[in-house]
Backbone as a printed PyTorch tensor [residue, N CA C, xyz], in Angstrom:
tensor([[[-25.8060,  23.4890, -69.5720],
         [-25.5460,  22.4410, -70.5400],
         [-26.7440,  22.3380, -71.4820]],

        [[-26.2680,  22.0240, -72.6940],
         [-27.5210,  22.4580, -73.8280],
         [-27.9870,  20.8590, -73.6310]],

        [[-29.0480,  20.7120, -74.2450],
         [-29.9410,  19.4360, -75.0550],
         [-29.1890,  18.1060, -75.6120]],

        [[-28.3320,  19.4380, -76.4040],
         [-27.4390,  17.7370, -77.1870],
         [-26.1800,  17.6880, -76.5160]],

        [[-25.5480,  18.5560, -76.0690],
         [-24.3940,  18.2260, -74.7460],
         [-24.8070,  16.8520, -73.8850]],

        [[-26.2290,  17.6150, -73.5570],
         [-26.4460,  15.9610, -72.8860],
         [-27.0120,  14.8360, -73.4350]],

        [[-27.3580,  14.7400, -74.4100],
         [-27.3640,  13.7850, -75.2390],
         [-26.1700,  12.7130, -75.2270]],

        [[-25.0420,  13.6220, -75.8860],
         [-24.1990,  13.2020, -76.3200],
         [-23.3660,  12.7970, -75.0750]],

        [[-23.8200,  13.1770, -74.0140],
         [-23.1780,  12.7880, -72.8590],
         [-23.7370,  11.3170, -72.6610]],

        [[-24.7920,  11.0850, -72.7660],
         [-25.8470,  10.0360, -72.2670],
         [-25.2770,   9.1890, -72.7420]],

        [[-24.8860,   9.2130, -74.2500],
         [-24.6770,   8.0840, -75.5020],
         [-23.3220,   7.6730, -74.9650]],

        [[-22.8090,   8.5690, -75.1320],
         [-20.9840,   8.6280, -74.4650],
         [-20.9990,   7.4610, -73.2310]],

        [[-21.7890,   7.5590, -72.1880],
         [-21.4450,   7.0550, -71.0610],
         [-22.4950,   5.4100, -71.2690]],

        [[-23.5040,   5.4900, -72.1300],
         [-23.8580,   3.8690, -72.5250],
         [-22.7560,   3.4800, -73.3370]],

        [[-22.1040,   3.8500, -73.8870],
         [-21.3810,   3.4050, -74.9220],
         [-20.4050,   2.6920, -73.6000]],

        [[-19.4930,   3.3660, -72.8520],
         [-18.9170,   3.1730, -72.2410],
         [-19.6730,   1.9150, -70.6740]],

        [[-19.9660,   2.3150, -70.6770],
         [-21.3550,   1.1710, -69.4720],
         [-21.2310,  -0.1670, -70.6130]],

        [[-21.5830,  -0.3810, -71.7920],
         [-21.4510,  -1.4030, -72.2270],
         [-20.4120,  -2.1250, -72.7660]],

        [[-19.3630,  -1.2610, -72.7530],
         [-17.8180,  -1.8920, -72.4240],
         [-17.6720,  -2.1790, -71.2070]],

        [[-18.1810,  -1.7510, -70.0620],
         [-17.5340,  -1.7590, -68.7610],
         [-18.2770,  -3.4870, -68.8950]],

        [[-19.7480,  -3.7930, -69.4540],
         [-20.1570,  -5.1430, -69.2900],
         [-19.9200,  -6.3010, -69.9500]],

        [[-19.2010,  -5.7630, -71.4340],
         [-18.1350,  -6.3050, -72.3720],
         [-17.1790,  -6.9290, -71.8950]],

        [[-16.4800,  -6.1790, -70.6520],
         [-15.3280,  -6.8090, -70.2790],
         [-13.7140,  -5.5960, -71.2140]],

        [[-14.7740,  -4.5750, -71.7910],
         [-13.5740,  -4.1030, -72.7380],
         [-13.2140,  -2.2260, -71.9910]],

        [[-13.4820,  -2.1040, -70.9050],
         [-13.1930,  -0.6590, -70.6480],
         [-12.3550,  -1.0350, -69.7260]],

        [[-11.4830,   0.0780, -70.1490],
         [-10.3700,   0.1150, -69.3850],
         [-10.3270,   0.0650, -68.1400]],

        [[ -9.2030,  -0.4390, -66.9140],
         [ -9.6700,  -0.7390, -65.8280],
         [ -9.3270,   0.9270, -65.1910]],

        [[ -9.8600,   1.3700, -63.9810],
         [ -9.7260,   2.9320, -63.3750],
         [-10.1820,   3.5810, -63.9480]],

        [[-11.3250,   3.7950, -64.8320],
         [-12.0420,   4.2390, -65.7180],
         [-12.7670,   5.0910, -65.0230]],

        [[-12.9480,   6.6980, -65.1970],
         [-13.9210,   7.1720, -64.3020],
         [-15.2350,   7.2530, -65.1920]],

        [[-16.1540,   7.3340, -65.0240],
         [-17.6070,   8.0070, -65.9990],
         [-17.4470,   9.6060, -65.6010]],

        [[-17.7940,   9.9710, -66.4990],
         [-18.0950,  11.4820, -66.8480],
         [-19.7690,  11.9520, -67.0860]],

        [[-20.1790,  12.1340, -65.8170],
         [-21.8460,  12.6380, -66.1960],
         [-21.8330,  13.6840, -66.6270]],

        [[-21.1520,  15.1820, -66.5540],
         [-21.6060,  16.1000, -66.9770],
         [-21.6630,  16.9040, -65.7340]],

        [[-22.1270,  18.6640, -65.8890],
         [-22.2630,  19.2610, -64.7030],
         [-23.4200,  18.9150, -64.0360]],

        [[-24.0210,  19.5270, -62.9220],
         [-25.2160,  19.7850, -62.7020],
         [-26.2700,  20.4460, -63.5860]],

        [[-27.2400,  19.8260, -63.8150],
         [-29.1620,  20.6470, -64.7100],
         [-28.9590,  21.3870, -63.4560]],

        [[-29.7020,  22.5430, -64.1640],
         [-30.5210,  23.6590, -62.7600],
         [-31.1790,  23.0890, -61.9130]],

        [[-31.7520,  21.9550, -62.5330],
         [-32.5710,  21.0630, -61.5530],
         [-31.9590,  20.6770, -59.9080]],

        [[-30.9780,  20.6390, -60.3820],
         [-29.7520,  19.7470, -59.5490],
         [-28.9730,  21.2930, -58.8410]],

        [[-28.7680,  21.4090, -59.4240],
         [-28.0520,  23.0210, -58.5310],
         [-29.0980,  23.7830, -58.0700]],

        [[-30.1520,  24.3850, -58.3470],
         [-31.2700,  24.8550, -57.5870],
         [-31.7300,  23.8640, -56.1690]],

        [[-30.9830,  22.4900, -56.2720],
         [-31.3870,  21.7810, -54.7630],
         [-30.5080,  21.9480, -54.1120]],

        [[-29.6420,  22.5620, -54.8170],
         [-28.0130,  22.6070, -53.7480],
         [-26.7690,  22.0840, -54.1720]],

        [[-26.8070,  21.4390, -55.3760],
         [-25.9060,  20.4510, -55.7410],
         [-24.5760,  22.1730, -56.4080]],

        [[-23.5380,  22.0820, -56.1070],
         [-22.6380,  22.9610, -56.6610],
         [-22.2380,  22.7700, -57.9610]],

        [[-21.5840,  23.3480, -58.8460],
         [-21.7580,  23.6230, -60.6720],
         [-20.6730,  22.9020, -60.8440]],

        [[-20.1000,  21.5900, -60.3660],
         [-19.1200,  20.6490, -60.2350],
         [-19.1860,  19.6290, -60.7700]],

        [[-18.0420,  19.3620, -61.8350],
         [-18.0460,  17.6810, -62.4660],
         [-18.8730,  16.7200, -61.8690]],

        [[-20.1380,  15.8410, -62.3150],
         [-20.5130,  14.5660, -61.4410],
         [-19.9310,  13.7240, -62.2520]],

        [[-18.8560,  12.3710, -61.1610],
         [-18.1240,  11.6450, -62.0680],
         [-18.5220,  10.3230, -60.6550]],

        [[-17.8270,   9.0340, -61.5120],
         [-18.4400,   8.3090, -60.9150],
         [-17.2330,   6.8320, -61.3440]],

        [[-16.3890,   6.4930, -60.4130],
         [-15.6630,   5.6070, -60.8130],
         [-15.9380,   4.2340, -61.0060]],

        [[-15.7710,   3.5300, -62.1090],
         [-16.2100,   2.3190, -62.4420],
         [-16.0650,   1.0990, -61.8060]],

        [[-15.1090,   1.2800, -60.9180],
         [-14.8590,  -0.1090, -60.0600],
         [-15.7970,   0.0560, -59.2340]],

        [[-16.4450,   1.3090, -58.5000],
         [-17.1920,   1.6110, -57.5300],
         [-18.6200,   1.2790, -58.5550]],

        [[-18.9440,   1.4920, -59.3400],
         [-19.9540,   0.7090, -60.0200],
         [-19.9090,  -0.6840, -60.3880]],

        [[-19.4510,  -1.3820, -60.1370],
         [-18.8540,  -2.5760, -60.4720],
         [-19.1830,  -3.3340, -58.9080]],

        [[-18.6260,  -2.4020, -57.6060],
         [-19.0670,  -2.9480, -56.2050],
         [-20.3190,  -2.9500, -55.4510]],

        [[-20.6980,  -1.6630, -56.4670],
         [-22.4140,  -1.8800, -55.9800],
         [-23.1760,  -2.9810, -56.7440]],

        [[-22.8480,  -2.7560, -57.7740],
         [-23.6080,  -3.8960, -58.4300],
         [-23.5980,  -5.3490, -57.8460]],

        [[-23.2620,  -5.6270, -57.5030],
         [-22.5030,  -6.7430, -56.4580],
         [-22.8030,  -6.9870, -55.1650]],

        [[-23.6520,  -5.9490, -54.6510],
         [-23.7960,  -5.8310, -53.1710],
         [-24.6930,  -7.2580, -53.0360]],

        [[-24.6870,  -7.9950, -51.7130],
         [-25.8160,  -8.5580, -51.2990],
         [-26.4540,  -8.4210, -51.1760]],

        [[-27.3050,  -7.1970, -50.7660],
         [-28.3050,  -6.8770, -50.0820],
         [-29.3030,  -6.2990, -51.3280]],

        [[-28.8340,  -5.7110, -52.5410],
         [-29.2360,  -5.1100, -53.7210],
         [-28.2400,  -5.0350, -54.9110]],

        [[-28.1250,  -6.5290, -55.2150],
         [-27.5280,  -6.8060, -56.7860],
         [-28.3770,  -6.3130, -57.9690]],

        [[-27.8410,  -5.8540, -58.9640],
         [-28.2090,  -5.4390, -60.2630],
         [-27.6910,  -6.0850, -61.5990]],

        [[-28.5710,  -5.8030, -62.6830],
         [-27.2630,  -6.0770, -64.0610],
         [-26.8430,  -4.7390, -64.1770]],

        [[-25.4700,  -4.1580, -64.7340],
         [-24.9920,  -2.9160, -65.1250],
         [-25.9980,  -2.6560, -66.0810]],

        [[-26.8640,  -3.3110, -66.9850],
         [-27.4230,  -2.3810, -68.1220],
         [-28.6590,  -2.1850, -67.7210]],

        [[-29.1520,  -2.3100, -66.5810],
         [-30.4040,  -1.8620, -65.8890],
         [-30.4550,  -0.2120, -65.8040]],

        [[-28.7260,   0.5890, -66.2060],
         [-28.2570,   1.7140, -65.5430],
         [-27.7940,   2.4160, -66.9450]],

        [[-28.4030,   2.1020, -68.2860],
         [-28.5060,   2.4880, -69.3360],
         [-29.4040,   3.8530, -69.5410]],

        [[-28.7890,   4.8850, -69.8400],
         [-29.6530,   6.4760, -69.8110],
         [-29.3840,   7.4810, -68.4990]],

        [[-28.4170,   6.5210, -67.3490],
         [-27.8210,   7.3000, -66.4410],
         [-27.8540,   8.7360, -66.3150]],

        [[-27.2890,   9.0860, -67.2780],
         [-27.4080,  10.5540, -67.5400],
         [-28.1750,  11.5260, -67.4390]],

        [[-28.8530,  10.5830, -67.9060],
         [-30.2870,  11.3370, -68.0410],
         [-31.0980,  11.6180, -67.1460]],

        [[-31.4360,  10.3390, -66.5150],
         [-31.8380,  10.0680, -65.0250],
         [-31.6000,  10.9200, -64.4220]],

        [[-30.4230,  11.2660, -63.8870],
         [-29.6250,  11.8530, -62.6980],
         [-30.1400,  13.4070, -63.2130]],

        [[-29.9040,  14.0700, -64.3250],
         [-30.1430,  15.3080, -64.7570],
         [-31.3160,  15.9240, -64.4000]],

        [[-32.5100,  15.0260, -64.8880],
         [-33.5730,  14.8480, -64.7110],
         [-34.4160,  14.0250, -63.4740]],

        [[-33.8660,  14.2530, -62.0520],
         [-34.2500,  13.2060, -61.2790],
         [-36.0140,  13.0120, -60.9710]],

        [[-36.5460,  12.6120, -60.1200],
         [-38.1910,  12.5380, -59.8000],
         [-37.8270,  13.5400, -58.4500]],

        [[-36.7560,  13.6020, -57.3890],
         [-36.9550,  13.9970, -56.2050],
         [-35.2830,  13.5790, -55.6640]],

        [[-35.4920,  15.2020, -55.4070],
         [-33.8500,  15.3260, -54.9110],
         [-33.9700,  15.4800, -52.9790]],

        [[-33.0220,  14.5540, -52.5340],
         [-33.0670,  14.9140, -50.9790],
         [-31.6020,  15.1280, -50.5670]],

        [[-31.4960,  16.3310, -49.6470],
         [-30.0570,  16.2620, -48.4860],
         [-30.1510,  15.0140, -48.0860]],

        [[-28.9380,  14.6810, -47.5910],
         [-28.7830,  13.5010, -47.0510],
         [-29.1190,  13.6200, -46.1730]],

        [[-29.7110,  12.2420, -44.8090],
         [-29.9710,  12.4030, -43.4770],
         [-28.7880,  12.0360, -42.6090]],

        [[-27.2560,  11.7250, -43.5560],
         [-26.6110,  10.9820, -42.5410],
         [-25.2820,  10.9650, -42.8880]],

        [[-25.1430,  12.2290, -44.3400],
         [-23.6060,  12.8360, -44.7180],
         [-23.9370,  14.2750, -44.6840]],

        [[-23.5550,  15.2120, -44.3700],
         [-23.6610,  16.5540, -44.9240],
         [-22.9810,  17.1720, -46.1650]],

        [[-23.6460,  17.8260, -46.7910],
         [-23.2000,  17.9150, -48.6930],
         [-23.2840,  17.0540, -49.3160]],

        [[-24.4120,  16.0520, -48.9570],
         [-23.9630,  15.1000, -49.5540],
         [-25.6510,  14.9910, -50.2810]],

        [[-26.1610,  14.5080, -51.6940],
         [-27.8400,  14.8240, -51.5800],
         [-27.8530,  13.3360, -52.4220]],

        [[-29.0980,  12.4140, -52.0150],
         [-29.5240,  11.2100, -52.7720],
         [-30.5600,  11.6990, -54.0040]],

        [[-30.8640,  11.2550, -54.7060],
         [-31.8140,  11.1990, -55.9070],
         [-32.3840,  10.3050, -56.4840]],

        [[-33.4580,  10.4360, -56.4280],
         [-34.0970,   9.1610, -56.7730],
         [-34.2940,   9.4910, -58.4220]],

        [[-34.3230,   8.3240, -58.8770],
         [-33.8940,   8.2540, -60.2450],
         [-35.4760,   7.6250, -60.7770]],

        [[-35.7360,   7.7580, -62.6850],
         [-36.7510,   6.7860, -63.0980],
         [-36.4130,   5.6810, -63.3660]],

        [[-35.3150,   5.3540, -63.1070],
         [-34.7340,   3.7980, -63.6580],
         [-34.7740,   2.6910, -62.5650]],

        [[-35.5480,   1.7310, -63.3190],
         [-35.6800,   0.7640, -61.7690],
         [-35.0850,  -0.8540, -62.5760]],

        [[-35.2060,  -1.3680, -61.0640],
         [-34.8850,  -3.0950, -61.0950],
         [-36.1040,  -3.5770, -60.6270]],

        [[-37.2960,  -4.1860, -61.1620],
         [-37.6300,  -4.7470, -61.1720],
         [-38.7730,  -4.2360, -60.2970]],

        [[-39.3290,  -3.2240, -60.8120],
         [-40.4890,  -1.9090, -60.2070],
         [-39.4340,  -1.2390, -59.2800]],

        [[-38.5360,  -1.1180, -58.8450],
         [-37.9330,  -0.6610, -57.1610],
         [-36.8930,   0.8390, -58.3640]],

        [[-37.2800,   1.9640, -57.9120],
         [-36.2710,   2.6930, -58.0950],
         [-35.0860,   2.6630, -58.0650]],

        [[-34.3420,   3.3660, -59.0400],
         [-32.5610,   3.3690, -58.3740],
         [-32.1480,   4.5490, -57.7600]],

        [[-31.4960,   4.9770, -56.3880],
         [-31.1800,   5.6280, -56.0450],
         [-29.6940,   5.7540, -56.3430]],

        [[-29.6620,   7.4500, -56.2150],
         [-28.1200,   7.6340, -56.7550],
         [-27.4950,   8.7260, -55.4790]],

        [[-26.1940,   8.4760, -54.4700],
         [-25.7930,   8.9510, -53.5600],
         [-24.8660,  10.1380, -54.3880]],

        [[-24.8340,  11.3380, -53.5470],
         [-23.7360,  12.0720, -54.7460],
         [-22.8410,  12.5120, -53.6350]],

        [[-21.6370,  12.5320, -53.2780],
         [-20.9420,  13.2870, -52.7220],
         [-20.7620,  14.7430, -53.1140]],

        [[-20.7480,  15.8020, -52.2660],
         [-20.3260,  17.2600, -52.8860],
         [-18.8710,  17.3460, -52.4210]],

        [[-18.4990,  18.5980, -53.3070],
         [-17.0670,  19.3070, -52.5520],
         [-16.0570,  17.9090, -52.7780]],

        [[-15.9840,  16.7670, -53.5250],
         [-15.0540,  15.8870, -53.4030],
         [-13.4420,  16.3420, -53.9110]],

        [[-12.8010,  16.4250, -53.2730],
         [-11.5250,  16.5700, -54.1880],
         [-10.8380,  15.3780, -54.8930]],

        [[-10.9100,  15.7440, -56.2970],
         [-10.1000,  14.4430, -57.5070],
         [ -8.9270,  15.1120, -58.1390]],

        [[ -7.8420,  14.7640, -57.3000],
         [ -6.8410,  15.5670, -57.8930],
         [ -6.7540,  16.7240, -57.4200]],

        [[ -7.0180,  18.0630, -59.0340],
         [ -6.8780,  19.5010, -57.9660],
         [ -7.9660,  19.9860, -58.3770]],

        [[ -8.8220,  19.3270, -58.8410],
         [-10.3260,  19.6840, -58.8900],
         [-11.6140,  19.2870, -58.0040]],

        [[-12.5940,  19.8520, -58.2050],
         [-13.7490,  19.6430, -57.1940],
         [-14.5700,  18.9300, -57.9100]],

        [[-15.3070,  17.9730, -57.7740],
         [-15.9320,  17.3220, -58.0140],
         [-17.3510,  16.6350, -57.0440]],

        [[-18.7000,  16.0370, -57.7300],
         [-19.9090,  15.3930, -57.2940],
         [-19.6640,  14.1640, -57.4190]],

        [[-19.3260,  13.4870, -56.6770],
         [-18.8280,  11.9000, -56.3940],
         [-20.1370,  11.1190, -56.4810]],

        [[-20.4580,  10.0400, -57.3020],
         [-21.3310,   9.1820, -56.8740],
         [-20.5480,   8.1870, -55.8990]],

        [[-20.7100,   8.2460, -54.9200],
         [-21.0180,   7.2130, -54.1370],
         [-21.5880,   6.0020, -53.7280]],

        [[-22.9380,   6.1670, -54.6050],
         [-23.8230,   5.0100, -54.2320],
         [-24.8450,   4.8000, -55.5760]],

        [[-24.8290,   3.5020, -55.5070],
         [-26.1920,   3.4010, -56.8370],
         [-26.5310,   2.3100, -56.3140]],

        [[-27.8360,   2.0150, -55.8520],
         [-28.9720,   1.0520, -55.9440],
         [-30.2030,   1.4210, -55.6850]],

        [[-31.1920,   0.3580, -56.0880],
         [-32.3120,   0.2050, -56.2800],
         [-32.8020,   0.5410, -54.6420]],

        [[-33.7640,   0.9420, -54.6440],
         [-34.5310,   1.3970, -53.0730],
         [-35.6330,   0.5230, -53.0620]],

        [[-35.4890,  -1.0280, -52.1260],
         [-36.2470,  -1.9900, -51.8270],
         [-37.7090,  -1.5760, -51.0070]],

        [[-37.5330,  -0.7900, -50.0570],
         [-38.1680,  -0.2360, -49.2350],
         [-39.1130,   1.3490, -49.5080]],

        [[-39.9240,   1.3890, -50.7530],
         [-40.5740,   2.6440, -50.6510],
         [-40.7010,   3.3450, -49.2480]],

        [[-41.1630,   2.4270, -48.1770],
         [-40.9930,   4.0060, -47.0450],
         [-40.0390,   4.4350, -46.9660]],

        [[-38.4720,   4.4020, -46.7630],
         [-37.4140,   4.9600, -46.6090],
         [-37.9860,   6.4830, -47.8940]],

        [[-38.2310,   6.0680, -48.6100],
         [-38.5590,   7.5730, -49.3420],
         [-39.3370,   8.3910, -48.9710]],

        [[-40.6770,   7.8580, -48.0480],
         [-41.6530,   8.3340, -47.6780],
         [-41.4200,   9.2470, -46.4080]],

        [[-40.4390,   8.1850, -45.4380],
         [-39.7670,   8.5880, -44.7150],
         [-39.3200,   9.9680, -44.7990]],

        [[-38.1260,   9.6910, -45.8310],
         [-37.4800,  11.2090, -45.9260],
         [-37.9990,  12.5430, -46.4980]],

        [[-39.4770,  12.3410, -47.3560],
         [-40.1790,  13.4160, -47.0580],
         [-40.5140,  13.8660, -46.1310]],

        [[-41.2250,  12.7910, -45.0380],
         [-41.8110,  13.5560, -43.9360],
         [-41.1720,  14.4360, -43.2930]],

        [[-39.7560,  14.0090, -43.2290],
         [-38.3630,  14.6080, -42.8830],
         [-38.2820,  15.7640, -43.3420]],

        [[-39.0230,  16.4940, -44.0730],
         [-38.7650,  17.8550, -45.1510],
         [-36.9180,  17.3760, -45.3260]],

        [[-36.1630,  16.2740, -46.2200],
         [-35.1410,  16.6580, -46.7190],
         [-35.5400,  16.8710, -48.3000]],

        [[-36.5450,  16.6010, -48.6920],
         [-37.0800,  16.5960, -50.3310],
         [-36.5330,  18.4250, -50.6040]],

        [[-35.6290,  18.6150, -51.2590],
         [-35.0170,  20.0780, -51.9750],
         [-35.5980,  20.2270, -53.7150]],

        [[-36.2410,  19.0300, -53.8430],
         [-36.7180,  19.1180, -54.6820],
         [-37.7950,  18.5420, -55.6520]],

        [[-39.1490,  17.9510, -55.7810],
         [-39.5550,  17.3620, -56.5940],
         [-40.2240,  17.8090, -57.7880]],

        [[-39.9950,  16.9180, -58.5840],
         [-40.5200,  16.8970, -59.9920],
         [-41.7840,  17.2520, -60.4260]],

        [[-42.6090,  18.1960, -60.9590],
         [-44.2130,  18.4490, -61.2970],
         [-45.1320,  16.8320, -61.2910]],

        [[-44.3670,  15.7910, -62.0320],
         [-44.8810,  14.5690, -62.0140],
         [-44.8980,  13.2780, -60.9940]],

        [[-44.2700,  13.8050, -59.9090],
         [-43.9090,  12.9890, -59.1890],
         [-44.7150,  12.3870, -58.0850]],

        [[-45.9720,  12.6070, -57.8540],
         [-47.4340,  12.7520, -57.3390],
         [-47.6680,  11.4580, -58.1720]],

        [[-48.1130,  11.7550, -59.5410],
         [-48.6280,  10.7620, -60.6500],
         [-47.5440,  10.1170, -60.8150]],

        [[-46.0240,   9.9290, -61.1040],
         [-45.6860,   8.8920, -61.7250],
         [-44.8970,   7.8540, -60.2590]],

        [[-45.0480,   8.4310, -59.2950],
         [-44.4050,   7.5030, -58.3890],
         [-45.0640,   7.1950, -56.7170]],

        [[-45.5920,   8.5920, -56.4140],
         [-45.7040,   8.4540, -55.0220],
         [-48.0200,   7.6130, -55.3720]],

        [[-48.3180,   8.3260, -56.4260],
         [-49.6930,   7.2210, -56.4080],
         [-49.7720,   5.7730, -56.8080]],

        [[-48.7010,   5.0380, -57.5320],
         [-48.5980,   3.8930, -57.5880],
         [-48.1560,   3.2490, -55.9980]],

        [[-47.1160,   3.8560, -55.5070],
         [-46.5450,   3.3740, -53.9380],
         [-47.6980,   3.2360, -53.0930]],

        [[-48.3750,   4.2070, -53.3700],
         [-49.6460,   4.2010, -51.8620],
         [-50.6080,   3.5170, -52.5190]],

        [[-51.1280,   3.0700, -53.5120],
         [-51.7630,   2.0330, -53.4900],
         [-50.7930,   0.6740, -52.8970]],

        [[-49.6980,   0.3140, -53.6110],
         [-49.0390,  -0.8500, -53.1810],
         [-49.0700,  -0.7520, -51.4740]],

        [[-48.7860,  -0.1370, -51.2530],
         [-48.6210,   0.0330, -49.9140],
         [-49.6890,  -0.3160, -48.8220]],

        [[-50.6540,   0.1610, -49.3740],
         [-52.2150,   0.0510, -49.0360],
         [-52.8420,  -1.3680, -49.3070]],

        [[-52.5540,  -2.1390, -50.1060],
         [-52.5970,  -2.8580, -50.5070],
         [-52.5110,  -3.9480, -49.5230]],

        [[-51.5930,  -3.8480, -49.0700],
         [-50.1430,  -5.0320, -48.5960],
         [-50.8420,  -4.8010, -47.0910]],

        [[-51.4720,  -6.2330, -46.4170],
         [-51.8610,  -6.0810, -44.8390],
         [-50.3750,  -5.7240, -44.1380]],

        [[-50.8620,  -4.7310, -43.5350],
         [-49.0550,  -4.2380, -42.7960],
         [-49.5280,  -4.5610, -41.3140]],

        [[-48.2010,  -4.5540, -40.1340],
         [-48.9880,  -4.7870, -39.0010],
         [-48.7230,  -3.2660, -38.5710]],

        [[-48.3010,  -2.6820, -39.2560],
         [-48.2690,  -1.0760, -38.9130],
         [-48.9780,  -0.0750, -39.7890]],

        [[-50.2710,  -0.3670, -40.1750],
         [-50.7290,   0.2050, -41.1520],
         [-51.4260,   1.4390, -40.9470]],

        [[-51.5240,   1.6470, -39.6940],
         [-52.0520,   2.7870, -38.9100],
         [-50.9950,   4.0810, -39.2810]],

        [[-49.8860,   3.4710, -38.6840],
         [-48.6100,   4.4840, -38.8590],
         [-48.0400,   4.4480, -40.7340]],

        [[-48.3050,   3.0140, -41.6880],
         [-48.4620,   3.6620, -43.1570],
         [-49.1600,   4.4630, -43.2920]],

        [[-50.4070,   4.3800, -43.0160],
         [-51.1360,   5.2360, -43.4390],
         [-51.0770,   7.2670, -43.2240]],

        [[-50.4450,   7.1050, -41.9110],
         [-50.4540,   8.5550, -41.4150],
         [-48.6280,   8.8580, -41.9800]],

        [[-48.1200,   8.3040, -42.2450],
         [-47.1430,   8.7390, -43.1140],
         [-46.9830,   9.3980, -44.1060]],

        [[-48.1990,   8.3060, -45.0410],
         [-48.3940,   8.5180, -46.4510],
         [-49.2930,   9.7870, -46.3230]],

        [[-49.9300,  10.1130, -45.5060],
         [-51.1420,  11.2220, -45.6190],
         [-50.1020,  12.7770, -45.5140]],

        [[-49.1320,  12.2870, -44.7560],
         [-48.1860,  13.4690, -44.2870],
         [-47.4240,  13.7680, -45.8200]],

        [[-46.7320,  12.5890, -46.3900],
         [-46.0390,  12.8220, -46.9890],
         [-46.9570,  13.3570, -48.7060]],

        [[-48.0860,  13.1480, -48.5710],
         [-48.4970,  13.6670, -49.6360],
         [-49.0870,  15.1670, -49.3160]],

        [[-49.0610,  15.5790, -48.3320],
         [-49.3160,  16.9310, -48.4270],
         [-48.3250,  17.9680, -48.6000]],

        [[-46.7560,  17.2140, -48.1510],
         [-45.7710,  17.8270, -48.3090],
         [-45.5180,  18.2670, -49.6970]],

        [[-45.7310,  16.6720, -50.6620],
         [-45.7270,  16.8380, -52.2180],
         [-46.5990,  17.5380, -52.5840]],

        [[-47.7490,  17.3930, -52.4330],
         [-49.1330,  18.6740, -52.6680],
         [-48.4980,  19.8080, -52.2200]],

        [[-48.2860,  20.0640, -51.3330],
         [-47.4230,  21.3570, -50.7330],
         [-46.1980,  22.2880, -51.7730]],

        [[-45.6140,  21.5070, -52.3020],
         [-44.8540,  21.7500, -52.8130],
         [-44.8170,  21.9710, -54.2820]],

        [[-46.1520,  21.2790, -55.2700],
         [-46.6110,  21.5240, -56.0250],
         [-46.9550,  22.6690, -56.6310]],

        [[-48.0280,  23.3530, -55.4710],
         [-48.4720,  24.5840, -54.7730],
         [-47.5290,  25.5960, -55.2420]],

        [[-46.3760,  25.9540, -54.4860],
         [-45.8810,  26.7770, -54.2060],
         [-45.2020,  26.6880, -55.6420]],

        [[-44.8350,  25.7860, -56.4670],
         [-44.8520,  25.9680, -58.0420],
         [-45.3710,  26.6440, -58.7700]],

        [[-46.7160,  25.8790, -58.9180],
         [-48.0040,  27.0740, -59.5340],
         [-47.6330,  28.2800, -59.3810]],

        [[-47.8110,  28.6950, -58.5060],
         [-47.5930,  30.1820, -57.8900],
         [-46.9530,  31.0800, -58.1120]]])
């Protein structure tokens, strides 16, 4: 997919995101992200429609546990194309989360993708899930996990060194075990940096 394909994808789907908050998009409305960036298929993701149905954006937004406004989720497109750090799931198979640059209120948004979905008689990358990730260790977590298939050259500097200060920060009563987390999980990212260069 070229530059302005996704552009024009991006614009396409705010345009549409701000009808869905209008009150003016049609109801069963699916979103249309576009295929997979190499980014996204080099982690595993297959060369398959990512689409994402609007009522199911409409129920996350809504959740208790992690409510949003819909226009917090403005540049979607982009995001997702471009993620910070792609992981397999720990708890669907084919299935990979992504952490996104778009946040609520400092907290990332994570985006769940289903693979292999069947819509109709096509195959399709299902979003499944969109919210904000309250809990930086759950990310930290799933590095240590080696499920990270992929991170970003910047992702050292624009996310995991702001976290470990906060983190560090904050008297934990487990700070022994933050700490040896965070030490793990940054060598993985250093690790992986590495083998970039190279």
């Amino acid at each position: 997919m070229t530059n302005e394909e996704l552009q024009y994808l991006n614009v396409q789907f705010n345009e549409q995101l701000q009808q869905q908050i209008d009150g003016t998009l049609r109801p069963g409305h699916v979103y249309k992200l576009g295929n997979p960036s190499e980014i996204l298929i080099r982690a595993g993701l297959p060369d398959d429609p990512i689409e994402m149905a609007s009522r199911r954006l409409v129920d996350k937004s809504l959740q208790s546990n992690h409510p949003f406004p819909l226009l917090e989720l403005m540049n979607l497109v982009m995001a997702i194309q471009d993620p910070l750090i792609v992981f397999r799931s720990a708890t669907h198979y084919g299935s990979y989360v992504l952490l996104t640059e778009l946040c609520h209120s400092g907290k990332n948004f994570v985006v769940a993708i289903e693979t292999n979905r069947t819509q109709g008689k096509m195959r399709v990358n299902s979003i499944r899930s969109i919210h904000y990730k309250d809990n930086p260790l759950n990310i930290i977590n799933w590095i240590v996990e080696n499920l990270a298939d992929y991170i970003r050259s910047d992702f050292y500097e624009k996310w995991f060194v702001p976290i470990k200060n906060e983190l560090l920060s904050k008297p934990q009563s487990n700070s022994v075990d933050v700490r040896k987390q965070l030490i793990s999980a940054a060598k993985i990212v250093n690790n992986s940096e590495t083998a970039k260069d190279s």
